[in-house]
C-alpha positions as MATLAB code, in Angstrom:
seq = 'XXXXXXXXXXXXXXXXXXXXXXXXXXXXXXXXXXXXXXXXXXXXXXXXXXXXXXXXXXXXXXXXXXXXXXXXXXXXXXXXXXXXXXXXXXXXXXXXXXXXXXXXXXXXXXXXXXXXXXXXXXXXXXXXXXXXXXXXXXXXXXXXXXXXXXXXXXXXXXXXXXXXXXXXXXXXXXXXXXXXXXXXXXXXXXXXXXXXXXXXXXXXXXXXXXXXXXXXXXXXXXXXXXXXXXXXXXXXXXXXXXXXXXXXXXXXXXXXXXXXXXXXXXXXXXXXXXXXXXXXXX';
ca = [
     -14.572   -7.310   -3.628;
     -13.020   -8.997   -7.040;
     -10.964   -6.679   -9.396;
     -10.787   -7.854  -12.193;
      -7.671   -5.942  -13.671;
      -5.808   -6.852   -9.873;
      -6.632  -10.957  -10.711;
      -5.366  -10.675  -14.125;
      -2.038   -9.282  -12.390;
      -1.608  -12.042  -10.220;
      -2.110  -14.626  -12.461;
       0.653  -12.872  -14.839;
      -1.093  -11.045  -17.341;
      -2.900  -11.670  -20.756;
      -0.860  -13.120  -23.703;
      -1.669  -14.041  -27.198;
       1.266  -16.796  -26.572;
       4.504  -17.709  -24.864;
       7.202  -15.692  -25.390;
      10.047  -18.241  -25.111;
      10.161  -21.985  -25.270;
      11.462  -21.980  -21.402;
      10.462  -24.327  -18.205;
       8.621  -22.151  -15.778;
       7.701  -24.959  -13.579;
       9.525  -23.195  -10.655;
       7.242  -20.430  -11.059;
       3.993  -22.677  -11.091;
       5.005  -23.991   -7.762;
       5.331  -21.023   -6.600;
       1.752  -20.071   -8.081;
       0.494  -22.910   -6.228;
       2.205  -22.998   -3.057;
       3.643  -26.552   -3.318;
       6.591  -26.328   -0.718;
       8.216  -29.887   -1.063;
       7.959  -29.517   -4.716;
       9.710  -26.533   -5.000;
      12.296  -27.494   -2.801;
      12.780  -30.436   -5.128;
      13.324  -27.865   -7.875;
      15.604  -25.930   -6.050;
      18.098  -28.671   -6.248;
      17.946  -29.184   -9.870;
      16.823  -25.306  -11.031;
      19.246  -23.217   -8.286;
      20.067  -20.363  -11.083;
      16.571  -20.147  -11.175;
      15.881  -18.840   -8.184;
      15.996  -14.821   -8.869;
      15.081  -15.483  -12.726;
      12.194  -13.272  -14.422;
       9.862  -15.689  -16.189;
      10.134  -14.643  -19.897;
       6.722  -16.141  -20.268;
       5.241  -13.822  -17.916;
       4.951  -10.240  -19.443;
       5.507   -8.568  -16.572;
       8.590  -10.839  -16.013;
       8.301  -11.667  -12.247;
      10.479  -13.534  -10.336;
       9.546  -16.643   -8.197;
       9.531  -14.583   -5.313;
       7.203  -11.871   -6.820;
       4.519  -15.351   -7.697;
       4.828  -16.548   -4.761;
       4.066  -13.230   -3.047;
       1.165  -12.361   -5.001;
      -0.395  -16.168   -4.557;
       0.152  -15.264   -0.430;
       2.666  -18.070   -0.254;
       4.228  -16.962    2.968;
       6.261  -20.828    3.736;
       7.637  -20.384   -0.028;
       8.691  -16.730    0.594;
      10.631  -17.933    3.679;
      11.777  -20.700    1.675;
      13.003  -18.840   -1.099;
      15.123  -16.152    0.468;
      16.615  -18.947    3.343;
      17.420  -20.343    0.345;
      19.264  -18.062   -1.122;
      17.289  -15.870   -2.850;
      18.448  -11.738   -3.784;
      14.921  -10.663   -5.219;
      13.650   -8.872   -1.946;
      14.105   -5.458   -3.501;
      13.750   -6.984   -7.267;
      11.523   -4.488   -9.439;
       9.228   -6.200  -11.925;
       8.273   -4.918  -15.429;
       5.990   -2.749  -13.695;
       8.397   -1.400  -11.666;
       6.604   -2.964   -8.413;
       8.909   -5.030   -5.893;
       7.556   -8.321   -3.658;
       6.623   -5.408   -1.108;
       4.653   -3.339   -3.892;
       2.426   -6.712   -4.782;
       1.916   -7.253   -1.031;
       0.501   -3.755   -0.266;
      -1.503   -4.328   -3.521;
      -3.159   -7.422   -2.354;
      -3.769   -6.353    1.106;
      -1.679   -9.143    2.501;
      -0.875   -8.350    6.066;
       0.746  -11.688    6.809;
       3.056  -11.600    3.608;
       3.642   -7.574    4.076;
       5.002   -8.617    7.713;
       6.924  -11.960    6.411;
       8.740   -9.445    3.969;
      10.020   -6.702    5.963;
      11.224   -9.143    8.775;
      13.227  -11.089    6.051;
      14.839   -7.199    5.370;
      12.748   -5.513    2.505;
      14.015   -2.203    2.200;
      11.224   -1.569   -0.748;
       9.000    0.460    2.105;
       9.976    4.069   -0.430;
      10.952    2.335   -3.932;
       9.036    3.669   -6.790;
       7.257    1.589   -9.290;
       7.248    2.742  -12.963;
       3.958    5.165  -12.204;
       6.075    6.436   -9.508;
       3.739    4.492   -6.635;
       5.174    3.311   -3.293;
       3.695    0.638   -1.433;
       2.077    3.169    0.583;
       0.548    4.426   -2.577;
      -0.834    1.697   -3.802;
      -2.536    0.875   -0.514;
      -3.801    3.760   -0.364;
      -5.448    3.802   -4.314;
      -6.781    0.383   -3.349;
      -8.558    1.502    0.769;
      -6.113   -0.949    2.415;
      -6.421    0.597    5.439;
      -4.595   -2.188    7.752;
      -1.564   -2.162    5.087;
      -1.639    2.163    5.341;
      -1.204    1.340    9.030;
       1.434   -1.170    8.815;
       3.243    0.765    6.826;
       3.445    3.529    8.585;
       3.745    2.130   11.953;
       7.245    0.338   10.473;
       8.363    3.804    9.265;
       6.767    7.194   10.802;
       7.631    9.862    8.568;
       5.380    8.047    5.659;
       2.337    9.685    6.585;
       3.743   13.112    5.766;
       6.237   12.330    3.283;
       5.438   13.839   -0.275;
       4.588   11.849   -2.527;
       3.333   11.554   -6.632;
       3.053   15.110   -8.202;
       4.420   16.781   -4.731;
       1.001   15.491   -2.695;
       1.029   14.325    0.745;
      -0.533   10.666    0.914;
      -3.522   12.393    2.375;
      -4.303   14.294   -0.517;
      -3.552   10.691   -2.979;
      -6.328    9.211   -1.077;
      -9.045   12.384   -1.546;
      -7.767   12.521   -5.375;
      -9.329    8.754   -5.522;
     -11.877    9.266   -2.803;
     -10.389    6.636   -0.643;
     -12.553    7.322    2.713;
     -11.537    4.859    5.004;
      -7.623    5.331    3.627;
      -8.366    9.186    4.572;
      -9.499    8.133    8.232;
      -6.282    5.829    8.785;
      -4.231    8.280    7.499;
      -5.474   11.335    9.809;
      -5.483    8.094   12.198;
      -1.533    7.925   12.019;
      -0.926   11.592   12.132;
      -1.395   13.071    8.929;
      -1.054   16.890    9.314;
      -3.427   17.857    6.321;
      -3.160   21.366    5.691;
       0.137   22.095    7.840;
       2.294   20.548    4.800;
       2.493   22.619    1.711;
       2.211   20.523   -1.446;
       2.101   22.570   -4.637;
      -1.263   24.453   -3.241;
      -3.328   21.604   -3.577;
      -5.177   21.128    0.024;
      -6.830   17.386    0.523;
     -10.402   18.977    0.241;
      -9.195   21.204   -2.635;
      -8.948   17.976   -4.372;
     -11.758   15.882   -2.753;
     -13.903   18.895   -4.396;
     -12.176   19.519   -7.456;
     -13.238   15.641   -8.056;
     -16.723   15.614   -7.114;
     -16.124   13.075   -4.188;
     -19.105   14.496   -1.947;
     -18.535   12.034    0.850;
     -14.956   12.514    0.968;
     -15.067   16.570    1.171;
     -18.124   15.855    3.870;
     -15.486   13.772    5.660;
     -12.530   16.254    5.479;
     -14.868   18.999    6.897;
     -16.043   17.074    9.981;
     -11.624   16.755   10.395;
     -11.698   20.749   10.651;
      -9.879   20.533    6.881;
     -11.679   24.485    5.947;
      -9.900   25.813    3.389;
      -9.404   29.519    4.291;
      -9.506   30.540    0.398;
     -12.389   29.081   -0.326;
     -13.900   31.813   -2.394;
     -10.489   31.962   -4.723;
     -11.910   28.836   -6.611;
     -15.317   29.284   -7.310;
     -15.903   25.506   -8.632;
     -14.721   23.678   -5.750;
     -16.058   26.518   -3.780;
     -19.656   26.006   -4.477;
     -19.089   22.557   -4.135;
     -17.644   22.668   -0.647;
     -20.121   24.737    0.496;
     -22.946   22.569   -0.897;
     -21.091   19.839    1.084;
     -20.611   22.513    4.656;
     -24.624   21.666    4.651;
     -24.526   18.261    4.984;
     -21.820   18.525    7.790;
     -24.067   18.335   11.289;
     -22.864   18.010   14.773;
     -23.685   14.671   14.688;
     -22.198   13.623   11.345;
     -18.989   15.410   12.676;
     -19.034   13.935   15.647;
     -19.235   10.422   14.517;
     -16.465   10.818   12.065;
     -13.986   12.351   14.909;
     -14.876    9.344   16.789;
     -13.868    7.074   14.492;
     -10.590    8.513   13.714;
      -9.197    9.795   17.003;
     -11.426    8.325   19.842;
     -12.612    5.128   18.659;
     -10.210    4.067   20.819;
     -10.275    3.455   24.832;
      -6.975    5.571   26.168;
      -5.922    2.237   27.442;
      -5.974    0.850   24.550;
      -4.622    3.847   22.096;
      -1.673    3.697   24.567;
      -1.224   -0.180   23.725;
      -1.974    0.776   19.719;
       1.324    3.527   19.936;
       2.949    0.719   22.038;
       2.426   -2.006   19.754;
       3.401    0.351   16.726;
       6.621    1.060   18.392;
       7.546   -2.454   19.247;
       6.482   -3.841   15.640;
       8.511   -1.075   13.933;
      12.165   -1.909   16.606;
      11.373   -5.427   16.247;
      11.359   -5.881   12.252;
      14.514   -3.505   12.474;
      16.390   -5.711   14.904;
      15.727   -8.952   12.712;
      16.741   -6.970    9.277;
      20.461   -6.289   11.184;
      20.983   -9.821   12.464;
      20.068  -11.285    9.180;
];
């Protein structure tokens, strides 16, 4: 689906005009993925490498173009080369691993940990991790990777003292919601500040969302303590059938053969040792 407001992002932003009279053509090869190019450049440009474009507004680095453009051969490129902005924060706040998790890049989000991104917890300027920001956009296979590569992210508080769970019900991210309960969210087990995910699924009108929580066995047990999202929960307890709950529990925790869950949790494990073994030998 095209977003708009992502696009103008990756493409650097809206300007009435350049800030600087300054050559950015190392950044336009990274925009456009031209490898011998930019290796040409390198020789002539080397300081450039880790520079923030001062005619980009949000004053990226080549590495942060190139990862936003899904340039994986110019990523490796760039940090065999010699480059330090793995963990580099943007205007925004947002590292190369931030604008991967944005974009739903599953090749690039790999590429970066393996070359030793240790951005998997940094905070942008909003206070988003990559985890957050996969989760505001539905990325579901980046919520997986993510967590798969570091465990305790699926209960880890996040924004505002909320568990990611309760992020995605705030936005009404469904399938986010399902990958997350997927990878062991524990929902109402964790405290966060009183606010339940179906507290806030209701308090923001998402009907499907609540519906989805309550086929999970999320019940709040004060229910009648907040009359608004009360009513609303109930309204949505109606719509709840054996079937509807039954099809949602399949999809989240028996979708999958045994067989193959046990290959998932083996998989998992061997991504997550793997990236950590190349990140010490580098």
């Amino acid at each position: 689906m095209f977003d708009l407001a992502l696009e103008v992002y990756r493409f650097g932003g809206i300007t009435a005009k350049t800030h600087v009279k300054f050559d950015s053509s190392v950044w336009n090869v990274c925009r456009t993925g031209q490898l011998e190019k930019l290796e040409s450049l390198v020789q002539s440009h080397r300081h450039l490498l880790d520079e923030p474009n001062p005619n980009d507004p949000h004053l990226r680095t080549p590495l942060h173009v190139a990862t936003a453009h899904g340039h994986v051969a110019i990523v490796e490129f760039l940090v065999e080369s010699g480059s330090k902005s793995l963990d580099v924060h943007n205007e925004l706040g947002r590292t190369p691993l931030h604008d991967a998790a944005l974009f739903g890049d599953e090749v690039m989000l790999d590429t970066l940990l393996a070359l030793g991104s240790k951005s998997i917890d940094a905070l942008d300027k909003l206070r988003h991790t990559p985890l957050v920001l996969a989760i505001c956009y539905d990325r579901t296979s980046i919520i997986e990777k993510l967590i798969c590569f570091e465990r305790t992210l699926v209960n880890t508080l996040s924004i505002g003292g909320r568990l990611p769970v309760c992020v995605a019900a705030e936005k009404g991210c469904n399938n986010a919601i399902e990958s997350l309960f997927r990878m062991g969210s524990r929902g109402l087990d964790i405290i966060s500040f009183d606010f339940s995910p179906i507290r806030v699924a209701s308090f923001n009108r998402h009907r499907e969302t609540t519906c989805i929580l309550l086929a999970l066995n999320q019940h709040p047990d004060d229910i009648d303590l907040y009359p608004i999202t009360g009513d609303f929960i109930r309204s949505c307890k109606k719509e709840v059938t054996e079937d509807y709950a039954g099809e949602v529990r399949y999809r989240v925790w028996f979708s999958r053969s045994l067989v193959s869950r046990l290959l998932f949790e083996l998989q998992s494990f061997d991504y997550s040792r793997g990236v950590h073994r190349r990140i010490r030998d580098l």
